[in-house]
Structures are given as structure tokens and as C-alpha cells.
C-alpha positions as CSV (number, residue, x, y, z in Angstrom):
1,X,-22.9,-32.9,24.1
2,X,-19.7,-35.0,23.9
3,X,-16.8,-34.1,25.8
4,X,-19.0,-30.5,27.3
5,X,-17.6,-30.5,30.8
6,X,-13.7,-30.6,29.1
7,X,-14.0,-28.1,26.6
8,X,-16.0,-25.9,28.9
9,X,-12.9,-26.3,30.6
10,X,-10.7,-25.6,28.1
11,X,-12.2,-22.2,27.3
12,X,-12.6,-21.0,30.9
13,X,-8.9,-21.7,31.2
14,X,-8.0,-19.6,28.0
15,X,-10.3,-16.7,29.0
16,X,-8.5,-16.6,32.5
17,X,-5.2,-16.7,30.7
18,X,-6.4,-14.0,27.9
19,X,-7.4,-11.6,30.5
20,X,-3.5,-12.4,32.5
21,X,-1.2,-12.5,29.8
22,X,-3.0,-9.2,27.7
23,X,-3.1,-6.8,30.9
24,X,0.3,-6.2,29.9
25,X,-0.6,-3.0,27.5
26,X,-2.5,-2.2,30.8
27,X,0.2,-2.9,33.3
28,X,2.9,-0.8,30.9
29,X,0.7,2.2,31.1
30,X,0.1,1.9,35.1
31,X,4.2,1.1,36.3
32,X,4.6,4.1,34.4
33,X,2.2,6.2,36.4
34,X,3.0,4.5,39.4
35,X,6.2,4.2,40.0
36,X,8.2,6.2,37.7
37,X,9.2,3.7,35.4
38,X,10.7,4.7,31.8
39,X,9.3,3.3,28.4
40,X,12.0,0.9,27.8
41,X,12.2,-0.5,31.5
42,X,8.4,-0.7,31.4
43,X,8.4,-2.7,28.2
44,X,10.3,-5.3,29.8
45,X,7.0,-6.7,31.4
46,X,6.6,-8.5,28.3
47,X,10.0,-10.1,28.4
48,X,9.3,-11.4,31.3
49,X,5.5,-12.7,30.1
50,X,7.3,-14.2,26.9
51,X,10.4,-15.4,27.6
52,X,9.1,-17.6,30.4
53,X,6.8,-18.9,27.8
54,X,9.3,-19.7,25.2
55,X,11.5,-21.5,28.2
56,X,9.0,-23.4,30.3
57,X,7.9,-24.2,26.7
58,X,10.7,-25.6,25.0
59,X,11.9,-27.3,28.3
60,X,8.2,-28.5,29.3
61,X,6.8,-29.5,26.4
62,X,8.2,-32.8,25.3
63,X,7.3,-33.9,28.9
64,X,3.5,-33.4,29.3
65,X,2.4,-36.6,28.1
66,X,3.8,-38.2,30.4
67,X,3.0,-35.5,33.7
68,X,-0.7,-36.0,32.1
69,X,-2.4,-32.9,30.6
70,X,-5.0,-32.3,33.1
71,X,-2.2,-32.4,35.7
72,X,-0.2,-30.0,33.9
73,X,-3.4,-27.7,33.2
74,X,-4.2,-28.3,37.1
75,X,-0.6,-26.8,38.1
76,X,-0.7,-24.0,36.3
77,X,-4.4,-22.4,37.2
78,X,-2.9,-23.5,40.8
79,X,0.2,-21.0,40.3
80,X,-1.6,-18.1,39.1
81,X,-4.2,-17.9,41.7
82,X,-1.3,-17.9,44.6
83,X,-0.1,-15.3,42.5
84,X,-3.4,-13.6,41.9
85,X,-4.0,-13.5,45.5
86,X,-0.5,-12.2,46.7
87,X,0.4,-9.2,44.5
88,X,-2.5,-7.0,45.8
89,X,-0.9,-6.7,49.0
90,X,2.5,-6.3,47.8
91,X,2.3,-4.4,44.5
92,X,5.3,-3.0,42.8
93,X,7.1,-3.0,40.1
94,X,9.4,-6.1,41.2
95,X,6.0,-8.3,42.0
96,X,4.9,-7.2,38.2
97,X,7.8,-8.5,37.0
98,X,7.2,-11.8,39.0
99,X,3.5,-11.7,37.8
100,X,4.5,-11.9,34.3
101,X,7.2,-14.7,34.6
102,X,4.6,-16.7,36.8
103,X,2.0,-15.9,34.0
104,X,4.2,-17.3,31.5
105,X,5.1,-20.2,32.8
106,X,1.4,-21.5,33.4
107,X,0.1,-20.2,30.2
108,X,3.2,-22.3,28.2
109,X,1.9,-25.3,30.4
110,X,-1.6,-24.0,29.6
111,X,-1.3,-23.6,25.8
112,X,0.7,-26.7,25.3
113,X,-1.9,-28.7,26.6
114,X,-5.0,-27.1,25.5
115,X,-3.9,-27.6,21.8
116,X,-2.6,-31.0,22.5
117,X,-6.0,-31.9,24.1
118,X,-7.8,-30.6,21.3
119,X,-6.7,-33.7,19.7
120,X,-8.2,-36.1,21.6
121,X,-11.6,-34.6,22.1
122,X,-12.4,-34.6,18.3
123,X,-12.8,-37.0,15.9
124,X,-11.4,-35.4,12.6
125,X,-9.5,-32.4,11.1
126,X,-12.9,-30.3,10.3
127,X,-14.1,-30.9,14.1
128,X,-10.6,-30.2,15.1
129,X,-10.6,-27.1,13.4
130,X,-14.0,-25.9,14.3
131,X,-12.9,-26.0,17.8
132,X,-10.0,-24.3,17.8
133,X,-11.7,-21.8,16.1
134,X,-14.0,-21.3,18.9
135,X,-11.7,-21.5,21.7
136,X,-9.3,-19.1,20.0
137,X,-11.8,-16.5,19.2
138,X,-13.2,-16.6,23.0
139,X,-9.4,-15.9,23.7
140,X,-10.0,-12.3,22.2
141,X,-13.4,-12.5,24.0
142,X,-11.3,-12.9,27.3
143,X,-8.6,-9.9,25.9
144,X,-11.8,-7.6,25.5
145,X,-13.2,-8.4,29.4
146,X,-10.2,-7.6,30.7
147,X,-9.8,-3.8,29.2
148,X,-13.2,-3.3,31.0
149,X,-12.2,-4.8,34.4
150,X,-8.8,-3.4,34.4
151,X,-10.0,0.1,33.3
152,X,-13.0,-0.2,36.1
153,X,-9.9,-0.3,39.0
154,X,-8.3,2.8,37.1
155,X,-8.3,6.4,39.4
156,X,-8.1,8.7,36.3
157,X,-7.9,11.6,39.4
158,X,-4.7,9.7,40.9
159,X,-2.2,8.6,38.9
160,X,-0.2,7.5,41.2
161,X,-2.9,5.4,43.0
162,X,-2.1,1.7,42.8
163,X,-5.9,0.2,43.8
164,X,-6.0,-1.4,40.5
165,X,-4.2,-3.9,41.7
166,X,-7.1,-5.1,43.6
167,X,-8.1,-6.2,40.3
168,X,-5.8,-9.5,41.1
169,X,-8.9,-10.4,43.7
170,X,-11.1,-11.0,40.8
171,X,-8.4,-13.0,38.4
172,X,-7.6,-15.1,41.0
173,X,-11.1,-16.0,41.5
174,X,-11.9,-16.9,38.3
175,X,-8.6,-18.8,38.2
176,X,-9.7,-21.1,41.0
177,X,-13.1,-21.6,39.9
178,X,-11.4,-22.8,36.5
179,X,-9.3,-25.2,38.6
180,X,-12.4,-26.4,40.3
181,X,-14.0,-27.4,37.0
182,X,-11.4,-28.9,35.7
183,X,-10.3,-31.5,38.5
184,X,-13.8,-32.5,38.7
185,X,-13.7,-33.1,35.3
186,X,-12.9,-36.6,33.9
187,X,-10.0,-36.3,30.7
188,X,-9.1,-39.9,28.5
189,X,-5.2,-39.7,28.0
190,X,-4.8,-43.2,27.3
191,X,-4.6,-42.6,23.4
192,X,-1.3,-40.5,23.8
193,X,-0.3,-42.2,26.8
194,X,0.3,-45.5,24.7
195,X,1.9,-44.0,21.9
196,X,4.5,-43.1,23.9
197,X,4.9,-46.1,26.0
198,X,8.4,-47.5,25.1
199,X,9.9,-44.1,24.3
200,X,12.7,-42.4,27.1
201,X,12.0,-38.7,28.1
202,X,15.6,-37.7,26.0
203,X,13.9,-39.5,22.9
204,X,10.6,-37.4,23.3
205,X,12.8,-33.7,23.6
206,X,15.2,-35.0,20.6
207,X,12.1,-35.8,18.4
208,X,10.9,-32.5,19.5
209,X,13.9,-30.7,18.2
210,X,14.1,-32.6,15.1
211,X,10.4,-31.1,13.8
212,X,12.3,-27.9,13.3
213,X,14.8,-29.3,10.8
214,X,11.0,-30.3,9.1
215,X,11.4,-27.2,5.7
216,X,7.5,-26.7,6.5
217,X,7.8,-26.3,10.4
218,X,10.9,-24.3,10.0
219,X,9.0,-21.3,7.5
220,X,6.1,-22.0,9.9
221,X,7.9,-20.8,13.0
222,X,9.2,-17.7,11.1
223,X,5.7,-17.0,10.1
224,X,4.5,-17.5,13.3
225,X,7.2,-15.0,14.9
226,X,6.6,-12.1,12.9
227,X,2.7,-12.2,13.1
228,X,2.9,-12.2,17.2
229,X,5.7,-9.9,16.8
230,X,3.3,-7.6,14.9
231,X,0.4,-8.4,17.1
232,X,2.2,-7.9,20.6
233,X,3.9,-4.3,19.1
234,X,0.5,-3.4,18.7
235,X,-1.7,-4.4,21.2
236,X,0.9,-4.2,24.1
237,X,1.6,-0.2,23.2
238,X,-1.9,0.6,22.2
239,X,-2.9,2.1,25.6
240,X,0.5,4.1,25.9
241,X,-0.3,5.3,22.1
242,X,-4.0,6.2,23.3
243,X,-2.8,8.0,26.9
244,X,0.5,10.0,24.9
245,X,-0.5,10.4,21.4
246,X,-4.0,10.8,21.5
247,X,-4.1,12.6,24.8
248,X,-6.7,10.1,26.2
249,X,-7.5,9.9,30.1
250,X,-5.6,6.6,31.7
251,X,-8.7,4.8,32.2
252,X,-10.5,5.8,28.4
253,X,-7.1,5.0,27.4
254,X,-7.0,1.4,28.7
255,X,-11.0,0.7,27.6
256,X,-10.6,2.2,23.7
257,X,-7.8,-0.3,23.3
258,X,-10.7,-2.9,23.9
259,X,-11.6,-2.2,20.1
260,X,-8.1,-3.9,18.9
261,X,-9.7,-6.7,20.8
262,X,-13.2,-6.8,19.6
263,X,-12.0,-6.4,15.7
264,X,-9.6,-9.4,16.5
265,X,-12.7,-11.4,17.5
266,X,-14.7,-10.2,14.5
267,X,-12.0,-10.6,12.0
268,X,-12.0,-14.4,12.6
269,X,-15.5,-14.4,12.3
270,X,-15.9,-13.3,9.2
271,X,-12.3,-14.8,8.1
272,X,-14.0,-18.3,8.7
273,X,-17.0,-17.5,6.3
274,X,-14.5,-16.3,3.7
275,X,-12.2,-19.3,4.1
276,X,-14.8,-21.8,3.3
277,X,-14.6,-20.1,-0.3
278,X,-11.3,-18.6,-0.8
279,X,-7.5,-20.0,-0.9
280,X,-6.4,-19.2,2.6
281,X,-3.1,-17.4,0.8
282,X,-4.7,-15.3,-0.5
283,X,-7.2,-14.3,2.0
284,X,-3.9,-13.7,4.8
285,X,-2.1,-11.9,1.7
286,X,-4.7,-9.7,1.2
287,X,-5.4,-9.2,4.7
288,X,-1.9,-8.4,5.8
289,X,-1.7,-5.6,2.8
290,X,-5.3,-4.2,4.3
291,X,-3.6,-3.9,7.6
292,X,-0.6,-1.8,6.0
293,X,-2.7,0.2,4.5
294,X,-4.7,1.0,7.4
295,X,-1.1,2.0,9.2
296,X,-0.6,4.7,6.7
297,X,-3.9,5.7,6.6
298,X,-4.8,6.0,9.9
299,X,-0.9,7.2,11.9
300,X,-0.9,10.2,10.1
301,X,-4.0,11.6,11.4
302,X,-2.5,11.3,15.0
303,X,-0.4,14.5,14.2
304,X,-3.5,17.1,14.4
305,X,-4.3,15.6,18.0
306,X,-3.3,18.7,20.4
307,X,-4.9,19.8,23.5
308,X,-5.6,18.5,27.1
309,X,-6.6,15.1,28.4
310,X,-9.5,13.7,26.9
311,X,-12.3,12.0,29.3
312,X,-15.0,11.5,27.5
313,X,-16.1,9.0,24.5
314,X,-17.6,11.7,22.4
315,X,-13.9,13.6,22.2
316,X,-11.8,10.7,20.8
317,X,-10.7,11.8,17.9
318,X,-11.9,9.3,14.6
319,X,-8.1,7.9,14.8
320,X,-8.7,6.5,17.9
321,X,-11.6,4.0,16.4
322,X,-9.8,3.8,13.3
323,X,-6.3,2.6,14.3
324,X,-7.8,-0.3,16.3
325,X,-9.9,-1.8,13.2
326,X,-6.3,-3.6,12.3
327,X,-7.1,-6.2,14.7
328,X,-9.9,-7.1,11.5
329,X,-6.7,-7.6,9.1
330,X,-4.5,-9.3,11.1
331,X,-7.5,-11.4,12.5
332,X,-6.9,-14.6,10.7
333,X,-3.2,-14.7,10.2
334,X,-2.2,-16.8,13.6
335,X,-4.8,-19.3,14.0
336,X,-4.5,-20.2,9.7
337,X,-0.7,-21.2,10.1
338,X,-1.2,-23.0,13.7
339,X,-4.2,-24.6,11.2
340,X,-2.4,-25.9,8.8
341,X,0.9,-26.9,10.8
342,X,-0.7,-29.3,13.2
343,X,-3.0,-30.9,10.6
344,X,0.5,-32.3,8.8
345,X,1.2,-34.2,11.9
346,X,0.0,-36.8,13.9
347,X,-1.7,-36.5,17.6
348,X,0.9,-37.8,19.5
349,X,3.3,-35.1,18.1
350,X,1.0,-32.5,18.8
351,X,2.2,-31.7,22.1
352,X,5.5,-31.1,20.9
353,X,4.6,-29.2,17.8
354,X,2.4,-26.9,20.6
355,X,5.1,-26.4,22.2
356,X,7.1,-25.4,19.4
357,X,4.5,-23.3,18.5
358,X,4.7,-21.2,21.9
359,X,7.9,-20.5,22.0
360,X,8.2,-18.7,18.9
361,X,5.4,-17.2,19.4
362,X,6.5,-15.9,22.3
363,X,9.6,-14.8,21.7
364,X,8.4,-12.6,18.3
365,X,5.9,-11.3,20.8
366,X,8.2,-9.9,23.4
367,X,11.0,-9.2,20.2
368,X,8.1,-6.6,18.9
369,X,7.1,-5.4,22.9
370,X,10.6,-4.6,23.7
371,X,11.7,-3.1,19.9
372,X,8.3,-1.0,20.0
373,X,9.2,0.8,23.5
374,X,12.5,1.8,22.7
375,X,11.3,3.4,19.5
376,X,8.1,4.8,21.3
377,X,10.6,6.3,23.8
378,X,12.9,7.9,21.8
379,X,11.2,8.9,18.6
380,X,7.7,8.5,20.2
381,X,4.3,6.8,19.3
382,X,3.8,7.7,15.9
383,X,7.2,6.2,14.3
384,X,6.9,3.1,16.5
385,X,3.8,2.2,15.0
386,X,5.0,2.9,11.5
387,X,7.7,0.3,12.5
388,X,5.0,-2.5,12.1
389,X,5.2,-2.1,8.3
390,X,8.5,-3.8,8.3
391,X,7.5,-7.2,9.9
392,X,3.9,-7.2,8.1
393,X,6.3,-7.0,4.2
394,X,8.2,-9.9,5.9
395,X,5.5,-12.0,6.8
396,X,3.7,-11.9,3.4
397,X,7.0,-12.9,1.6
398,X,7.2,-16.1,4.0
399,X,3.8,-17.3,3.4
400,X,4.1,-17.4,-0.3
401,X,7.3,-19.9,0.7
402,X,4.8,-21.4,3.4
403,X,2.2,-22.7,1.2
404,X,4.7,-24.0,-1.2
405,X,5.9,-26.2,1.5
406,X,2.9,-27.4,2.8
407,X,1.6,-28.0,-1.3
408,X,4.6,-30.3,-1.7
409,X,3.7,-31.9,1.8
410,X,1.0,-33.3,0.7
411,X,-1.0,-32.1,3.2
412,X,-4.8,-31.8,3.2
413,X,-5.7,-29.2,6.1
414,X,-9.4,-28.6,4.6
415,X,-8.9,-24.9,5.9
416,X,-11.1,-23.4,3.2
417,X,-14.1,-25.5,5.2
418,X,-13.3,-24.4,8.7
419,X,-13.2,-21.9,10.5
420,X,-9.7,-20.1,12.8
421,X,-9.3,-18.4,15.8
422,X,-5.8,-17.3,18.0
């Protein structure tokens, strides 16, 4: 197969960097047991994660052409393995914090490049497409493993007991083994590498900027901040909601919250059959309304959960396999947009619309972390979860706006005959 050794690369470096960045839900729940951390201070984890995204981002990504992307993608799987291998011997709350900004950093370095790569290992916008539907669907794959591994270093009889950091061992592992794949590993840059031959680094970070005076990039990135937003509120709380509201044991807590992941992956499964058939407005439309509907559905039956700590599979109550199945609805949302967005441009801009991309993403998704703790804390789980309606109304008003844009573009993204993935 063409190109096999790079994209195997590509997805061993996005399931490393699934299983990182998505421990945070985990890593909440634990500094919380741990060390006697509050709601709201815990949630900060995930300003640290995404705001050192969106920075490293928005001040990296106009220059990775010219660093080289397998360079770039070298540094970063270099970081988080030093980091990997450190924090089990100095775990606290501090070196989480450091975790996540380190995290971030490499995974904007990481993302940037991946999707800019993506353009020159395929040859046209259905190939394109098919890919990144792949590689973002074994992201969720990643997401799911790491419940499992994280919840296997969980002492349900010791909360206090901070061996799941020995976790770290594993990550960093796999993180070096993904560096070792990809520097023996031969990349073609030249294509981008002449386009941009001539051009100062000042003129690459202006152009950068001036895509988000673009009408269709600028409804984009608000589409693409309330959907992370959404996602992050959910999936970085949904252990916390599992371990307080449904009265869960720590480590049951951490491996039901593998189903948000799993529905994710399923979701853009079927999402890419129906896309090949439906208008892809009407398909997120009618997804994103599903999803509200299953918060008022399923929230309310939280209330009747009483009693003590539940240990055992058979005693989740049917909320807890319910409440998770939003991951089916909100499935498609992220990897349309990103779809349609970098279809419109041209390769060489890729990296910089990528990077554009991560930043906003990242800054919705530690927006919703941060908003989503401080209600959880003070008005607890059940009305921060309801809060996700307010976003989800948003979102569906800006892609009516979003396909607009993108009809008068004059765009042909083909999405009804390919498939997405985050």
C-alpha cells in the first residue's frame, strides 16, 4: 500500500495522544481523591491541556513548513515520553498540571501536522476524506483504551493511593515506540516546501491571521468552539458524574465512561454511511437535536440513584448506559466542519488552517471543562449537565449560517461520498 509506513504512523501518533490528552476526566476524578483538590481547582487540568494547545498552536503553526513536519511530529512524541517517564516518580498535583501543558504543546505540534500531512499522502478530496475519517475514528479508538488502562491502575480500596500513576510507564512506551516508527520512516515535503519558498516567516503568520477575516472560516471556528466545548463538558466530567451522581466505585466509574467513547467511534461509523445519502446539514441538525433530547431524557433519571458505592456492572443503574449513548449524536459534528473547511483551501494553507483549527478547538474545550466544574461544584452534576443544552441550541443556529457560507463559496467538499471522524 502507498504511503503504509506514514499513515501507520500517523495513527499510532493520534492513539498515543488520544489516550494523553482524554485521561483528563480520569486525572480530575483521581487529584480529587488524592490530594484534596476541589471541583473547580481540579478542572483546571484542562486549562492547562487546552490553552497550551491553542498557544503553541496559534504561535507554532504558521512555522511548521518550514521546521518540516516529521521534525515537528519527532519533537513532540520526544516531549511526552520524558514526561511520561518522570511523573511516576514525582506525582502531584503540580507535575499534573505540567503533564497537561506538556501534553498540549506536543499534541498542537502533533495535530497541526497530522492534518497538514494528510495532504500530501492523498491524491484527491474523496481519498483525503476517507483518511481522515479513519484516523479520527481510531482517535476515539485510542480514548476507549485508555479508560481500560487507566481504570486497571485504579485501588478502588485506597482512595488516596497514587499507583495509577505508574500508568505513565506504559504511555511513555508507546510514545517512544511511535517516535521510533516515525524517524525510520521516509516523509516527501518538497510539495509544500516549494510553495513556500520565497515567502518570510512574518508573511506566513499574517496570511495565517487573515483566513479568519475569510466569512466561512470565521462561522467555522464558532462552530468548531461550541461542539468541543460540548464534547470536553461532557466527556471530561463524565467519570466525576459516574463516581458522585451515580454513586459508582472510582475504578467502574472511570471504565463506564469508556461507552461515551465507544458511541463516539460508532457514531462516525454509521454517520459516514448516512452521509453518502443525506445533506450533511441535515444529518448534524438532526443529530445535535437527538443529543438534546437524550439530555432530557436521560438526567432526570439520575435523581432516583440513592444508596452506597456501586462495584459491580450488574448494579449500574440504566442511566449510566444511557447518558453515554450521546457520544452517537454528537459523533459526526467535528470531523463534518473540519471536512468541509480544509476542502475550500488549498494544501499549502492547510497547515495554517490546522492550526486555526486547534486553537479554537481548544479553547471551547477547556471554556466547557472549566464552566462545567464550577457548576458541578456548586449546584452539582445533574444541572451541569443540563448546561450542555445551551451550547448544543447555539451550534445548530451557526450551521444553518455555515452552509450558507460555504454554498456561496462555491465549494465542492463531496462530504455526502465520504466518510468523518474527530
Amino acid at each position: 500500500m502507498q504511503n503504509f509506513r506514514i499513515k501507520l504512523s500517523l495513527f499510532l501518533n493520534y492513539f498515543v495522544f488520544a489516550i494523553l490528552l482524554n485521561s483528563v476526566g480520569t486525572v480530575i476524578l483521581q487529584v480529587q481523591n488524592n490530594f484534596g483538590i476541589s471541583k473547580g481547582s481540579a478542572s483546571t487540568l484542562e486549562a492547562f491541556k487546552d490553552l497550551s494547545i491553542a498557544i503553541a498552536s496559534f504561535l507554532i503553526a504558521s512555522y511548521v513548513i518550514r521546521i518540516g513536519y516529521k521534525k515537528t511530529m519527532l519533537i513532540a512524541l520526544a516531549l511526552v515520553s520524558i514526561m511520561c517517564l518522570i511523573i511516576p516518580s514525582a506525582g502531584s498535583f503540580l507535575m499534573t498540571k505540567l503533564l497537561f501543558a506538556t501534553v498540549g504543546v506536543s499534541f498542537a505540534l502533533i495535530k497541526v501536522t497530522v492534518f497538514a500531512t494528510l495532504g500530501l499522502i492523498t491524491n484527491s478530496k474523496k481519498e483525503h476524506l476517507s483518511l481522515m475519517s479513519f484516523l479520527e475514528s481510531f482517535f476515539m479508538v485510542g480514548i476507549l483504551t485508555g479508560y481500560f488502562i487507566f481504570g486497571a491502575f485504579v485501588d478502588n480500596d485506597n482512595p488516596k493511593s497514587t499507583q495509577w500513576f505508574n500508568v505513565y510507564y506504559i504511555l511513555a512506551g508507546l510514545s517512544i515506540l511511535a517516535f521510533l516508527l516515525l524517524l525510520t520512516t521516509k516523509l516527501d515535503e518538497s510539495t509544500v516546501k516549494k510553495e513556500e519558498r520565497g515567502k518570510s516567516v512574518q508573511q506566513d503568520f499574517i496570511e495565517m491571521l487573515q483566513l479568519i477575516i475569510l466569512p466561512l472560516v470565521l462561522v467555522f471556528i464558532f462552530c468548531a468552539f461550541f461542539y468541543v466545548l460540548i464534547e470536553q463538558s461532557i466527556m471530561s466530567w463524565l467519570p466525576t458524574f459516574n463516581n458522585d451522581v451515580l454513586k459508582l466505585s472510582t475504578s467502574l466509574s472511570i471504565q463506564m465512561a469508556s461507552i461515551l467513547s465507544a458511541s463516539i467511534a460508532l457514531g462516525r461509523f454509521f454517520a459516514g454511511i448516512v452521509l453518502k445519502k443525506i445533506d450533511w446539514l441535515f444529518v448534524l441538525v438532526g443529530c445535535l437535536v437527538g443529543a438534546a433530547a437524550l439530555v432530557l431524557l436521560a438526567v432526570p433519571l439520575t435523581k432516583s440513584v440513592t444508596g452506597a458505592s456501586i462495584v459491580s456492572l450488574k448494579d449500574v443503574p440504566i442511566v449510566g448506559f444511557i447518558f453515554p449513548l450521546i457520544g452517537m449524536f454528537l459523533a459526526p459534528v467535528y470531523p463534518a466542519i473540519n471536512s468541509v473547511i480544509l476542502s475550500n483551501l488549498p494544501k499549502h494553507r492547510h497547515a495554517a488552517m490546522s492550526g486555526l483549527i486547534v486553537v479554537f478547538s481548544a479553547l471551547g474545550g477547556t471554556t466547557g471543562s472549566i464552566i462545567t466544574g464550577h457548576i458541578f461544584g456548586a449546584y452539582g452534576g445533574q444541572t451541569a449537565f443540563y448546561f450542555s443544552l445551551i451550547p448544543i441550541t447555539v451550534l445548530i443556529t451557526l450551521l444553518f449560517f455555515f452552509k450558507r457560507l460555504q454554498q456561496k463559496s462555491g465549494g465542492n467538499t463531496d462530504l455526502k461520498m465520504a466518510g468523518t471522524g474527530h
